[in-house]
C-alpha positions as CSV (number, residue, x, y, z in Angstrom):
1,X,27.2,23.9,-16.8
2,X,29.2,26.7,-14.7
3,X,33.2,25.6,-14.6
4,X,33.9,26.6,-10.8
5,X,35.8,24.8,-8.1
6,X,33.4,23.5,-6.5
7,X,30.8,22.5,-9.0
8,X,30.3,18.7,-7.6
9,X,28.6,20.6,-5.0
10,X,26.3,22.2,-7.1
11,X,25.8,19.8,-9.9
12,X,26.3,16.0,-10.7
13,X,29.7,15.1,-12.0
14,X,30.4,15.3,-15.2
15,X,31.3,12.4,-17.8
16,X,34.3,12.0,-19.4
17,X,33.0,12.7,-22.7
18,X,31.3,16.4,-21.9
19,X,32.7,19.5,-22.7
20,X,33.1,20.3,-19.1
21,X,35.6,17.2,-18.7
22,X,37.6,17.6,-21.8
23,X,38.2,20.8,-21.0
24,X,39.5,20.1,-17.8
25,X,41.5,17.6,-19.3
26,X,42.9,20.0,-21.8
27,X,44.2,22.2,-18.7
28,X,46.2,19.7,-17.5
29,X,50.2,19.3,-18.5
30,X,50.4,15.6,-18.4
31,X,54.1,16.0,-19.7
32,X,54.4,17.2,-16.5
33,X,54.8,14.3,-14.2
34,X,54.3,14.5,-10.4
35,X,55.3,11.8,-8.3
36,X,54.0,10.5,-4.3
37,X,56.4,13.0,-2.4
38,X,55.1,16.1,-4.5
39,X,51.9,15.1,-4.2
40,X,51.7,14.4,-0.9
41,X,54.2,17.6,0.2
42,X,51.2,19.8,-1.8
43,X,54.2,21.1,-3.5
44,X,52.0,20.2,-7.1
45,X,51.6,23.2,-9.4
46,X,48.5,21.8,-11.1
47,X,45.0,19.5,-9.8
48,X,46.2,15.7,-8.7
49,X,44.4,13.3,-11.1
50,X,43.3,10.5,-8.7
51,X,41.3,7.7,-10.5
52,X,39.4,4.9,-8.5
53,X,37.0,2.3,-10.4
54,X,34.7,-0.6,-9.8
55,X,31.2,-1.5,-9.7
56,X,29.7,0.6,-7.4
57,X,25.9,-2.1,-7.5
58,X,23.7,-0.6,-4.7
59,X,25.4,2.4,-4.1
60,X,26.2,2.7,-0.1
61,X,28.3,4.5,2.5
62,X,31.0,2.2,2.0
63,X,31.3,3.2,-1.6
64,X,31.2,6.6,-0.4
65,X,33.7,6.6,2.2
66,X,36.1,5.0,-0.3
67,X,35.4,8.0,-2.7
68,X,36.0,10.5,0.4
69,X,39.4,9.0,1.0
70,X,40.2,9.2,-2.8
71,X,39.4,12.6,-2.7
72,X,41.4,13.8,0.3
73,X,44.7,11.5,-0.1
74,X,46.5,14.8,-1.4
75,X,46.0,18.5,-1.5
76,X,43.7,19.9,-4.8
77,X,42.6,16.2,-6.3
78,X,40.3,15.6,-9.0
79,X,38.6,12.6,-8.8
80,X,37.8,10.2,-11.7
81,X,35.9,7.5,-11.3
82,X,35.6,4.6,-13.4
83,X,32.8,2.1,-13.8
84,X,32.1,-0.8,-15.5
85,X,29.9,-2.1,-18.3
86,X,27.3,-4.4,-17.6
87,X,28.4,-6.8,-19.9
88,X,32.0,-6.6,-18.4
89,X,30.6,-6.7,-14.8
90,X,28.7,-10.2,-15.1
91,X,31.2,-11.8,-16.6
92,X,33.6,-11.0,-14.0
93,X,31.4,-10.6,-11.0
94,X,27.5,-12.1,-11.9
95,X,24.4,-10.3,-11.9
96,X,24.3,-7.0,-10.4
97,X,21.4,-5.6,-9.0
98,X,21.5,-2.0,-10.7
99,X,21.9,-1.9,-14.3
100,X,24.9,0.1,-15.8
101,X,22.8,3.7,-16.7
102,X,21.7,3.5,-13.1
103,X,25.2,3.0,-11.6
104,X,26.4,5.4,-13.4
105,X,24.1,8.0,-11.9
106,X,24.2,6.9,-8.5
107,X,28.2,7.7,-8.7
108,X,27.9,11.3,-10.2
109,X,25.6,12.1,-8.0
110,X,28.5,11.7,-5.1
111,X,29.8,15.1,-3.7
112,X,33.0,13.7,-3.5
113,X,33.3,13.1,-7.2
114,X,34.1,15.0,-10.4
115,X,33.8,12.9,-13.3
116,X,32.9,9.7,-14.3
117,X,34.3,7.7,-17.0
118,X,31.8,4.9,-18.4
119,X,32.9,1.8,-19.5
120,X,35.8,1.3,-17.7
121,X,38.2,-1.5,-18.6
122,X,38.8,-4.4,-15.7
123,X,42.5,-3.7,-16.0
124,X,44.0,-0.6,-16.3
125,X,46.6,-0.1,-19.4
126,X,49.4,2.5,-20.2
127,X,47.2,3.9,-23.1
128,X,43.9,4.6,-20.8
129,X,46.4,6.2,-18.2
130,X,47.7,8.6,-20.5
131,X,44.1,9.1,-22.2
132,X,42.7,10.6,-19.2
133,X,45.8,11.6,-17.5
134,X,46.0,9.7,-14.4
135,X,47.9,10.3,-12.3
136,X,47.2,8.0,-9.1
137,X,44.9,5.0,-9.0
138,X,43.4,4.4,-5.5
139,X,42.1,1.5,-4.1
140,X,42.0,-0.7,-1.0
141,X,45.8,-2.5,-0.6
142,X,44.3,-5.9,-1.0
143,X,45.3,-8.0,-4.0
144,X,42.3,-7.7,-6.1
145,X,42.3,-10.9,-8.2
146,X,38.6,-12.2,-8.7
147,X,39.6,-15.8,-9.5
148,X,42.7,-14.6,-11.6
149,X,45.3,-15.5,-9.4
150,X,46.6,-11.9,-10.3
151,X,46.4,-8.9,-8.9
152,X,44.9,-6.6,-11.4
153,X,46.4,-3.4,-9.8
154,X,50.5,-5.3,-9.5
155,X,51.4,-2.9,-12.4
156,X,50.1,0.2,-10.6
157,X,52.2,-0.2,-8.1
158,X,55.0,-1.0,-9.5
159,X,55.0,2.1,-11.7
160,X,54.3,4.1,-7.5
161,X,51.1,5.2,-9.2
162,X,49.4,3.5,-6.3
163,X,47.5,5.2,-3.3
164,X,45.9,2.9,-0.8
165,X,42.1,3.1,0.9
166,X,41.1,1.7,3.4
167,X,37.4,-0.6,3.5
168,X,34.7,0.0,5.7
169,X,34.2,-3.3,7.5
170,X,30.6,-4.5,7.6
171,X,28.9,-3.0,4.6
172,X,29.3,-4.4,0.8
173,X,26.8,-5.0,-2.0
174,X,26.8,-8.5,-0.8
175,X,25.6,-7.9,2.6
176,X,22.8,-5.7,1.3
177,X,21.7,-8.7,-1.0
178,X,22.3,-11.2,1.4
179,X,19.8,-8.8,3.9
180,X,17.1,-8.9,1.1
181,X,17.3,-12.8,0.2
182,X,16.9,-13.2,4.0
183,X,13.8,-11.9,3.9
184,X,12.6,-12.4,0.6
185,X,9.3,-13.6,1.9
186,X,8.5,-10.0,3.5
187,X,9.3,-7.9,0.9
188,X,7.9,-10.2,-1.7
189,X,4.6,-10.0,0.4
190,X,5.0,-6.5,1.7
191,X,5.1,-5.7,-3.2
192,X,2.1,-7.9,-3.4
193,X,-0.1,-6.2,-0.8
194,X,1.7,-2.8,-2.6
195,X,-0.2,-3.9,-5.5
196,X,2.9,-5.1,-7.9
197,X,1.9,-7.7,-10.2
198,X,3.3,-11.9,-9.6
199,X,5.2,-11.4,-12.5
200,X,7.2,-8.6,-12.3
201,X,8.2,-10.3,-9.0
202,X,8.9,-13.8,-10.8
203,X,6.5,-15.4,-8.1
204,X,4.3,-18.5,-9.2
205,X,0.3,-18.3,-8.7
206,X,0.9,-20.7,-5.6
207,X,3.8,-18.8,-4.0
208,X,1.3,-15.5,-4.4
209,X,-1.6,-17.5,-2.5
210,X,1.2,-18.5,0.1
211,X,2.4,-14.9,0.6
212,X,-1.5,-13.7,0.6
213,X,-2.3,-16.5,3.5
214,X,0.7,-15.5,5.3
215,X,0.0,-11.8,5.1
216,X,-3.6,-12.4,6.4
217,X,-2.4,-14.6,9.5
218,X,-0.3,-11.7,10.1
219,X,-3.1,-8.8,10.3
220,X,-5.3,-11.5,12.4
221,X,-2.2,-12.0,14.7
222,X,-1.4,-8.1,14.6
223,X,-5.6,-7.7,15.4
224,X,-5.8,-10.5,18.2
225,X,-2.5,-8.6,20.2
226,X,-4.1,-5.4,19.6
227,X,-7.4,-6.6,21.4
228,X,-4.7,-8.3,24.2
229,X,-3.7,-5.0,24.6
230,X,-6.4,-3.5,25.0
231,X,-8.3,-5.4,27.4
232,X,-4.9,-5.7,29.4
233,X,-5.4,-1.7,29.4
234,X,-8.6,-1.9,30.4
235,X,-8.1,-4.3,33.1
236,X,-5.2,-2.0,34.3
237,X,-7.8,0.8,34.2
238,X,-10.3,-1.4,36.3
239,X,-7.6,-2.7,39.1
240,X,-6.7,0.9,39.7
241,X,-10.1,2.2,40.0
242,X,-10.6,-0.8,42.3
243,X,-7.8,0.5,44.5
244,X,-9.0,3.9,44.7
245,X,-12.2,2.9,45.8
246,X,-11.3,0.2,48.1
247,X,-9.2,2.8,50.1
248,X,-11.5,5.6,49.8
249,X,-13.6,2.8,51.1
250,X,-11.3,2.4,54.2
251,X,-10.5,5.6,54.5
252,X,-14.6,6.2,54.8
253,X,-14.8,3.2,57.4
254,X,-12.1,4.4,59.7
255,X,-13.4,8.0,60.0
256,X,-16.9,6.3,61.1
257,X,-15.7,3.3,63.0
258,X,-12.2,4.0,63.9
259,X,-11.1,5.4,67.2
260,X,-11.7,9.1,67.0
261,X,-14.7,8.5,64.2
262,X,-18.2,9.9,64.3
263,X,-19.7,6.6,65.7
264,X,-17.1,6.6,68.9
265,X,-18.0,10.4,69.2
266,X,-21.8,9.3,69.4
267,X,-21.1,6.3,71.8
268,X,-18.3,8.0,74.4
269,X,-21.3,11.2,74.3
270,X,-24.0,9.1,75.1
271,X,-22.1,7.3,77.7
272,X,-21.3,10.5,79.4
273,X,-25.0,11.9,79.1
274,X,-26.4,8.3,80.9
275,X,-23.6,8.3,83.2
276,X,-24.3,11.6,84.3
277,X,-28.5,10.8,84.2
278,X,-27.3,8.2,86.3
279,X,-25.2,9.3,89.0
280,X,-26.4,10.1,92.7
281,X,-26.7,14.0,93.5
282,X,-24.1,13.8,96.2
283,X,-22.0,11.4,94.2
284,X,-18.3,13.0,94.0
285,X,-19.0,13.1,90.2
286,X,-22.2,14.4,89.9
287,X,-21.6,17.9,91.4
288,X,-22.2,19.5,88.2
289,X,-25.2,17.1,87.6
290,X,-26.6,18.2,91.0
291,X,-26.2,22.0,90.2
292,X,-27.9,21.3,86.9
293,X,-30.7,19.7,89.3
294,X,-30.9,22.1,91.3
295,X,-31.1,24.4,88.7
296,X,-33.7,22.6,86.8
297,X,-36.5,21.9,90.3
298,X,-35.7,25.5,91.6
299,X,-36.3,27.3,88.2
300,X,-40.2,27.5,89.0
301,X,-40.0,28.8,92.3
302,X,-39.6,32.5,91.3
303,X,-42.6,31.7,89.5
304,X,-44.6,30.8,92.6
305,X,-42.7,33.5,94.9
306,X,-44.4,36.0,92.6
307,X,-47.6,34.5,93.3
308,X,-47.6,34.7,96.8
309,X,-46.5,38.3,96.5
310,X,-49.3,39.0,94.4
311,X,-51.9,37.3,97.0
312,X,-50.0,38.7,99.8
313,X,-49.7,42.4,97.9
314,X,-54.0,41.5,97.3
315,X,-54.0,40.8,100.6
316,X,-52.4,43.7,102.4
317,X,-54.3,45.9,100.1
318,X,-57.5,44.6,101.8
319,X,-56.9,45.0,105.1
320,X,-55.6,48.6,104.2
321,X,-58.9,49.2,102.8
322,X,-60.9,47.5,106.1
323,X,-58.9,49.7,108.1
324,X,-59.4,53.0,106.3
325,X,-62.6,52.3,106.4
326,X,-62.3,52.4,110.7
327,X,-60.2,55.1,110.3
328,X,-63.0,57.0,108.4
329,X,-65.7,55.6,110.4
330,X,-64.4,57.4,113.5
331,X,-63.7,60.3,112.3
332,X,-67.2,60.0,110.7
């Protein structure tokens, strides 16, 4: 591993037994003692040993933002991080969700921190203080008794080796757990249908039958709204066509029966042709049908003035002929 500054950013933290950590730990002069003003001043000529512990079950952003605080409550810390056993842990606290290997590498893998000491003791003596050179222990300002009576941090404070945190209201291991026992039926159904085994589960044959039934009625309910919703789309998709139509419809019926439409055209033209038909010639109104009258009876008689100038022309040709003829005869 590459000793830099910043190596939790580049690599999980290391534990207190690795060569990286004692190393560290060999570069710092625990004879030299710094106390809160120093280390808050950032007067301090060497890193700030903070050291926070616990359990750390289900790893979350609460755990986290503890570990941020710890990290930032003075200039240049390195963070230590204890964590218990799980034997240690379930006789203090119960079961835990995570087992001890997998708490321990859900902490190291935290940006924040840069070592992690496994193993931790419940209460914190002079002789694991000097061991890893502590110098700070932060936690929230709570008493921290669990059923003692005693807070297990009173010495730490007394000694001013004490930095508080502050908790992040809402989140805890026990309010994941109590989420997931509230609905252990889903996510015991949701591992069955996933194709886990009863047993891995600890779920009897019957309570596997129950979760199978109950994860069938909810496909068939899931399949039954889909269908809803479909024909609710479809019936959506039929009133609006409806609509469309039944105004194009309208529309169509106004511009053939409406005021100014094609069948009021028809009927106010036809009215004006058998008015006019009807009218007198000499009627005030009928002018303009008398003219067309007129036009219409006199329109043959150039036809039959022609013809009587043809007959007359036939005519007068005759008698010009007759009278040539005198007009030769006496001279004959």
């Amino acid at each position: 591993m590459i000793l830099c500054d910043n190596t939790a950013l580049v690599a999980p933290a290391a534990f207190s037994d690795s060569y990286e950590a004692k190393l560290e730990r060999d570069k710092c002069d625990y004879s030299r003692r710094i106390n809160l003003d120093e280390a808050r001043s950032g007067r301090a000529t060497r890193k700030i040993r903070v050291y926070a512990d616990g359990i750390y079950d289900l790893f979350h952003q609460g755990h986290a933002r503890q570990l941020l605080q710890a990290k930032n409550v003075f200039p240049n810390v390195y963070l230590i991080v204890g964590i218990c056993n799980d034997d240690l842990t379930h006789s203090k606290k119960g079961l835990t969700v995570m087992n001890e290997d997998e708490r321990y590498e859900a902490v190291r893998h935290c940006r924040y921190v840069d070592e992690i000491v496994k193993d931790a003791p419940w209460s914190l003596d002079e002789e694991y203080l000097r061991k890893h050179k502590i110098d700070f222990v932060a936690h929230d300002e709570l008493p921290y008794t669990t059923g003692s009576g005693q807070d297990v941090y009173a010495h730490i404070k007394a000694m001013g080796m004490f930095v508080s945190t502050e908790r992040t209201e809402g989140v805890s291991t026990s309010d994941l757990i109590a989420r997931i026992v509230k609905n252990y039926d889903e996510y015991v159904g949701r591992n069955l249908q996933r194709g886990m085994p009863r047993e891995e589960m600890n779920v009897s044959y019957l309570n596997a039958k129950k979760f199978e039934i109950q994860e069938k009625v909810k496909e068939l309910k899931e399949k039954g709204k889909s269908v809803i919703d479909r024909i609710d789309e479809r019936r959506h998709g039929i009133v609006e066509k409806w609509e469309n139509r039944s105004r194009e419809l309208i529309l169509n019926f106004l511009q053939l029966f409406g005021r100014e439409g094609r069948l009021s055209s028809i009927w106010n033209e036809g009215k004006d042709r058998i008015k006019n038909a009807l009218s007198p010639p000499g009627s005030p109104g009928g002018s303009n049908h008398e003219d067309d009258f007129r036009s219409e009876t006199e329109s043959p008689l150039p036809k039959r003035h022609r013809i009587f100038e043809e007959e007359q022309q036939e005519f007068s040709d005759d008698e010009d002929g007759e009278a040539l003829k005198i007009v030769n005869g006496k001279a004959d």
